[in-house]
C-alpha positions in Angstrom: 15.0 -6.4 -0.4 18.6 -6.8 0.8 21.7 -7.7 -1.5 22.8 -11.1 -1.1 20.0 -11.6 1.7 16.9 -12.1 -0.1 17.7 -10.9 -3.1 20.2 -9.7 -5.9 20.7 -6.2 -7.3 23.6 -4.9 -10.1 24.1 -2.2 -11.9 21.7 -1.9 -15.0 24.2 -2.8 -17.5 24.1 -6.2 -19.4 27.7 -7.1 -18.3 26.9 -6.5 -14.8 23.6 -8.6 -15.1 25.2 -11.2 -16.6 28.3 -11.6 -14.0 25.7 -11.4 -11.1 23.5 -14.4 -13.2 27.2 -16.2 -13.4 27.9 -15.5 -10.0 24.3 -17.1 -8.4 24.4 -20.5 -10.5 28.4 -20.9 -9.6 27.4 -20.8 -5.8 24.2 -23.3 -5.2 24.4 -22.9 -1.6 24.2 -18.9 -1.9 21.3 -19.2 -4.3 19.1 -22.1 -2.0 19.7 -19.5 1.3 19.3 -16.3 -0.8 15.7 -18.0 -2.3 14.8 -19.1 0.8 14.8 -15.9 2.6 12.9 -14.5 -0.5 9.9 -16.6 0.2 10.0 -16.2 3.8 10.3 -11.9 4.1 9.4 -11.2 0.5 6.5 -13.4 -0.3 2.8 -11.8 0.5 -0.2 -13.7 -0.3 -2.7 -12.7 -2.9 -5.4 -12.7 -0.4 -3.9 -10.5 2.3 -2.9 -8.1 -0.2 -7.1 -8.0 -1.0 -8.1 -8.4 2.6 -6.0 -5.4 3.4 -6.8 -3.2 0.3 -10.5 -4.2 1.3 -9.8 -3.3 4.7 -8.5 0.5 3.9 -11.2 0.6 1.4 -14.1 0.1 4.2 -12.1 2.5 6.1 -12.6 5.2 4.0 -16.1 4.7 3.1 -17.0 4.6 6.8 -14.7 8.2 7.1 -16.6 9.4 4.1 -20.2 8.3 5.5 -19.1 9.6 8.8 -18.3 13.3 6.9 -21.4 13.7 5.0 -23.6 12.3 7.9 -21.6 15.4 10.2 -22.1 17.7 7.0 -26.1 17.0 6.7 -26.4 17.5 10.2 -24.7 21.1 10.2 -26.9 21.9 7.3 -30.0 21.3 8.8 -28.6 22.8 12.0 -27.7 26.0 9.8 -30.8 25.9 8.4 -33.3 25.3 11.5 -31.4 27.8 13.4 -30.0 30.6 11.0 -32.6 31.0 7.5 -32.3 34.5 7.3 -28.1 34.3 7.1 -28.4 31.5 5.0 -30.5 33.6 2.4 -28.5 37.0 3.3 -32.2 38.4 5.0 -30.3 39.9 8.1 
């Protein structure tokens, strides 16, 4: 968010809150562009905020799957190939 762009920051006092609430309804035209811009850069929809989340979330179960799969595999491997290191018979 940008000051005065697409949105309005002051400092975190009441006074300063109050003079930047003054300062918005005294200038309409400020406050239609300034709102504007808000819904056009700021605004995200509900459902691409799920379809994303979703998104990384089937990315790291595939990752996940993926590891395990590559970690079952090397365990069998290890113990096809190598028993007796496996059970410290060398």
């Amino acid at each position: 968010m940008t000051d005065g762009v697409n949105g309005f920051f002051s400092e975190p006092t009441e006074e300063a809150y109050a003079a930047r609430i003054e300062e918005v309804i005294d200038d309409g035209e400020m406050y239609s562009r300034v709102a504007k811009a808000a819904r056009e850069q700021l605004y995200i929809n509900w459902d691409t905020v799920v379809e994303t989340i979703y998104g990384k979330y089937q990315e790291l179960i595939a990752a996940k799957r993926e590891q395990t799969e590559r970690n079952s595999l090397e365990n069998r491997l290890r113990q096809a190939f190598l028993p007796d290191v496996e059970n410290n018979n060398l």
